[in-house]
C-alpha positions as CSV (number, residue, x, y, z in Angstrom):
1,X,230.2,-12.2,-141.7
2,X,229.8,-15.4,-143.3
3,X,232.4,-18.2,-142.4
4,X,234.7,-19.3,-145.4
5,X,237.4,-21.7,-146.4
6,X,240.2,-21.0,-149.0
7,X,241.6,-23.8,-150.9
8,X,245.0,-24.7,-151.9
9,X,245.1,-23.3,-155.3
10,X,245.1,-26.6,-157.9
11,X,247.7,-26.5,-160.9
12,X,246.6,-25.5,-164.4
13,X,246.4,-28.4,-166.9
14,X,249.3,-28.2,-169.1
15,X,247.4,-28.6,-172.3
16,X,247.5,-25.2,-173.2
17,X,250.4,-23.1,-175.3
18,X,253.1,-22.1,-173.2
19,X,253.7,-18.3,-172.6
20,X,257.3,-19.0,-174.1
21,X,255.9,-20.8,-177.7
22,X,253.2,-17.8,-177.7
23,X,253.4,-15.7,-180.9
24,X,253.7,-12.1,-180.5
25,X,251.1,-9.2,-180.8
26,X,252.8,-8.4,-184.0
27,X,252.9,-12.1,-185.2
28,X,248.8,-12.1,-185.1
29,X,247.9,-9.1,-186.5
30,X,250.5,-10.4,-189.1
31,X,248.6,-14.0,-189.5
32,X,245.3,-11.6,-189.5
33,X,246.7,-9.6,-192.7
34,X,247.4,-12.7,-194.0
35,X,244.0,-14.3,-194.0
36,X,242.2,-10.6,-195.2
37,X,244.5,-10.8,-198.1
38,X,243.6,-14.9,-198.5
39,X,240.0,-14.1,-198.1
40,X,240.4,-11.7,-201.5
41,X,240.6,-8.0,-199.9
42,X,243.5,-5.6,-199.4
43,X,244.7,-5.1,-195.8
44,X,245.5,-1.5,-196.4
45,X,242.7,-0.4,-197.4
46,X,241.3,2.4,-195.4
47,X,238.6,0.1,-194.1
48,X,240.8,-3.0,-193.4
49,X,244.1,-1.2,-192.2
50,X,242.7,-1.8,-188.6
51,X,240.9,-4.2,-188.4
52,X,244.6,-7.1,-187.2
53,X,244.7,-4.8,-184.6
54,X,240.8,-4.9,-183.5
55,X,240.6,-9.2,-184.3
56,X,243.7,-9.7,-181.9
57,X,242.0,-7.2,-179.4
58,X,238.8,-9.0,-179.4
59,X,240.4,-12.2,-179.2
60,X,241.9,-11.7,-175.9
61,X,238.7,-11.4,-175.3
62,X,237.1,-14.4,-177.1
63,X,239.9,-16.8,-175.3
64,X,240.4,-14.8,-172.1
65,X,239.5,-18.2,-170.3
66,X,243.4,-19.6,-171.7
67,X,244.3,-16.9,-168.7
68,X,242.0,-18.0,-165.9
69,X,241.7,-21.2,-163.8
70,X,238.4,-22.5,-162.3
71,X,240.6,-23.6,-159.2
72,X,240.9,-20.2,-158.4
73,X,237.4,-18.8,-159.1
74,X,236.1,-21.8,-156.7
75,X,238.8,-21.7,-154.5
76,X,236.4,-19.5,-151.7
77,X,233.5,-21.2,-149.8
78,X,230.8,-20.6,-147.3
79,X,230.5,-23.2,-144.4
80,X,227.4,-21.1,-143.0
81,X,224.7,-23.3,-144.7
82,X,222.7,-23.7,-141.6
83,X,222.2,-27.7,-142.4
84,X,221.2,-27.1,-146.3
85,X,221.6,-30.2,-148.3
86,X,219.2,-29.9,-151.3
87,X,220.1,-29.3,-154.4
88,X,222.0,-25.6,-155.3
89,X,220.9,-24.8,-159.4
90,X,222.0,-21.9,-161.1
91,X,220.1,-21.8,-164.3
92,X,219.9,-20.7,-167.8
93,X,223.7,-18.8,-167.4
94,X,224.0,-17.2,-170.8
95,X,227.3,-18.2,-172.8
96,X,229.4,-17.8,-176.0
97,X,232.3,-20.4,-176.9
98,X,234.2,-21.1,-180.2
99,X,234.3,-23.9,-181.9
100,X,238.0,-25.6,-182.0
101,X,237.2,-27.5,-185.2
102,X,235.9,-23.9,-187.4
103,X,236.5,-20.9,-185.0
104,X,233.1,-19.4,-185.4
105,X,231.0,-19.0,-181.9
106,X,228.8,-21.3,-180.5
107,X,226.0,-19.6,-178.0
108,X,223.3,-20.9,-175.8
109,X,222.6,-21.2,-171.7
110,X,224.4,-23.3,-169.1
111,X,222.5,-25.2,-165.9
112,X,225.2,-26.1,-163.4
113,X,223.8,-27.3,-160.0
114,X,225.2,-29.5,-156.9
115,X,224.5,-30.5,-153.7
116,X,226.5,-28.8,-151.2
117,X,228.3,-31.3,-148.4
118,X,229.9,-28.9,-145.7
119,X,229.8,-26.2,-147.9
120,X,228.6,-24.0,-151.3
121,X,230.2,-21.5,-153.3
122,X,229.0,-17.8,-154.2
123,X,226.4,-17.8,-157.0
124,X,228.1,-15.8,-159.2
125,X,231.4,-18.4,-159.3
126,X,229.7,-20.9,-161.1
127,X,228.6,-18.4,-163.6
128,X,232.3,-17.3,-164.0
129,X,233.4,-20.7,-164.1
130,X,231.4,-21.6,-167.4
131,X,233.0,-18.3,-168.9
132,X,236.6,-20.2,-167.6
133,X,235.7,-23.0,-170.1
134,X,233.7,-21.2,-172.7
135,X,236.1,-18.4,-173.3
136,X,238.9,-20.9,-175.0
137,X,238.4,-23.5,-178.1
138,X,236.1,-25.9,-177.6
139,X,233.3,-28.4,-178.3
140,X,230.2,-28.9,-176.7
141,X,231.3,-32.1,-174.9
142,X,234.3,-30.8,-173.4
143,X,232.8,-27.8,-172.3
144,X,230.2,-29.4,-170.4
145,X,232.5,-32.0,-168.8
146,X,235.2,-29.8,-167.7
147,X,232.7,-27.7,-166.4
148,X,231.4,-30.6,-163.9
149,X,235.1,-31.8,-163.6
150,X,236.1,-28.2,-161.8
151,X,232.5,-28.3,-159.3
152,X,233.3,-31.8,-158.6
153,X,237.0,-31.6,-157.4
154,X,236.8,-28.0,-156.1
155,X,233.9,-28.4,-153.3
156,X,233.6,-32.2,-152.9
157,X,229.4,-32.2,-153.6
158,X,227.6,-35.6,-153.0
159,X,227.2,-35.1,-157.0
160,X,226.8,-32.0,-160.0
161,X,224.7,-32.3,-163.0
162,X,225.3,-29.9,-165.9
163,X,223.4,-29.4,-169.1
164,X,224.2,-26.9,-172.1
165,X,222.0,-25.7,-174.8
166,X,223.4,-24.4,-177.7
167,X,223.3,-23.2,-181.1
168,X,226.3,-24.1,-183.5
169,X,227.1,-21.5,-186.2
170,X,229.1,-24.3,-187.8
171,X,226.2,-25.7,-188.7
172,X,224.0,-22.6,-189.0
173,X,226.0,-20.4,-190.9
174,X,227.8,-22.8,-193.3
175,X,227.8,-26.6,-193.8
176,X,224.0,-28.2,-193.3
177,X,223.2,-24.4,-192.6
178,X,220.3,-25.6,-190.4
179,X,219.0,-22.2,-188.5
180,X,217.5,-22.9,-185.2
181,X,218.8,-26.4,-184.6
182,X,220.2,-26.8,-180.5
183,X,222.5,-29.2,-179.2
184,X,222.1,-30.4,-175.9
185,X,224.8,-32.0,-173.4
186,X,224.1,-33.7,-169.9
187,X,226.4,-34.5,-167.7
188,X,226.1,-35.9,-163.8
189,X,228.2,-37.2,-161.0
190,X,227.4,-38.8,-157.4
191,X,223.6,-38.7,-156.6
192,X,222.5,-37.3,-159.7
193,X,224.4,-39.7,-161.9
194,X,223.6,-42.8,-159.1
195,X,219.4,-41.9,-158.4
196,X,217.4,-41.1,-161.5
197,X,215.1,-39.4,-159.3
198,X,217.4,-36.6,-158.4
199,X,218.3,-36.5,-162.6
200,X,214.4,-35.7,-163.4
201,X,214.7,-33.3,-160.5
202,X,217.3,-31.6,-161.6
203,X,215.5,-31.6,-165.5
204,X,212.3,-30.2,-164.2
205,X,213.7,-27.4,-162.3
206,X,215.8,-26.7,-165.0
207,X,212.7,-26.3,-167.3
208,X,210.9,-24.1,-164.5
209,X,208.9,-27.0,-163.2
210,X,207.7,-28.2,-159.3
211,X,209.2,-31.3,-158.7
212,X,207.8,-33.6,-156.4
């Protein structure tokens, strides 16, 4: 059995609606009425009549990541390394967010790596911990920083480098409507952020390379 450490379990930013301020279940599919009948169609129509129910269903969904905290999805580590200390990537993690500034999705792949001190994390917990992030309103910029923020306090690495690809429908779907076009956001800490070496290590493996 692999030897593990649990964490004290860090304190959610307060940032976020309290559960008290919270509209009700009733109050969305009531604001989601509203915006059919804004948008020019009848809500009681047998195709509409419902749809508030399915939007607020699907958006516990969409924003599930208000109800989680990466503290806790990092919170268990392995100490059983066996003297590892090269970089740990997990690449090309699939993704969907929402735009804070238009609501509509944004979608692409997330690169999260580290390298490990004492200990490293289960694979899977960095994939979960993008969802944390993605699964709430967002930008691009946020996401990728709060992403590296969570690593970086949660298992004390000698640094974490993150990049996200993405494609905008805010831009792709209205606005410039320019199909196609991907943003990209870096972000480092410790060695990869100190030693440009380890950043063009950390790029080329991300692209599927054989770094030197």
């Amino acid at each position: 059995m692999d030897a593990f450490t649990e964490k004290a379990t860090q304190t959610k930013p307060a940032q976020e609606t309290t559960a008290s301020s919270r509209p009700s279940r009733e109050e969305a599919k009531a604001a989601v009425r509203t915006l059919i009948a804004w948008a020019g169609d009848n809500p009681d129509r047998a195709g509409l009549v419902d749809t508030p129910h399915r939007v607020v269903a699907a958006y516990e969904e969409f924003f599930a990541g208000y109800r989680e905290d990466a503290a806790d999805v990092l919170d268990r580590t392995f100490d059983d390394i066996d003297r590892y200390d090269d970089i740990v990537l997990l690449r090309d993690i699939p993704f969907f967010s929402h735009c804070e500034h238009h609501m509509v999705p944004f979608v692409g792949k997330a690169h999260v790596a580290y390298f490990p001190t004492d200990a490293v994390v289960g694979l899977s917990k960095l994939a979960r911990v993008v969802d944390v992030f993605g699964r709430r309103l967002q930008n691009q910029e946020c996401l990728t920083s709060q992403i590296v923020n969570a690593v970086d306090e949660a298992l004390k690495p000698r640094g974490v480098a993150v990049m996200i690809e993405a494609e905008h429908q805010c831009m792709t779907l209205r606005g410039a409507q320019k199909h196609g076009a991907s943003t990209v956001t870096t972000q480092f800490t410790g060695v990869f952020r100190d030693d440009p070496t380890e950043q063009v290590r950390f790029l080329t493996l991300v692209r599927g390379g054989n770094p030197a």
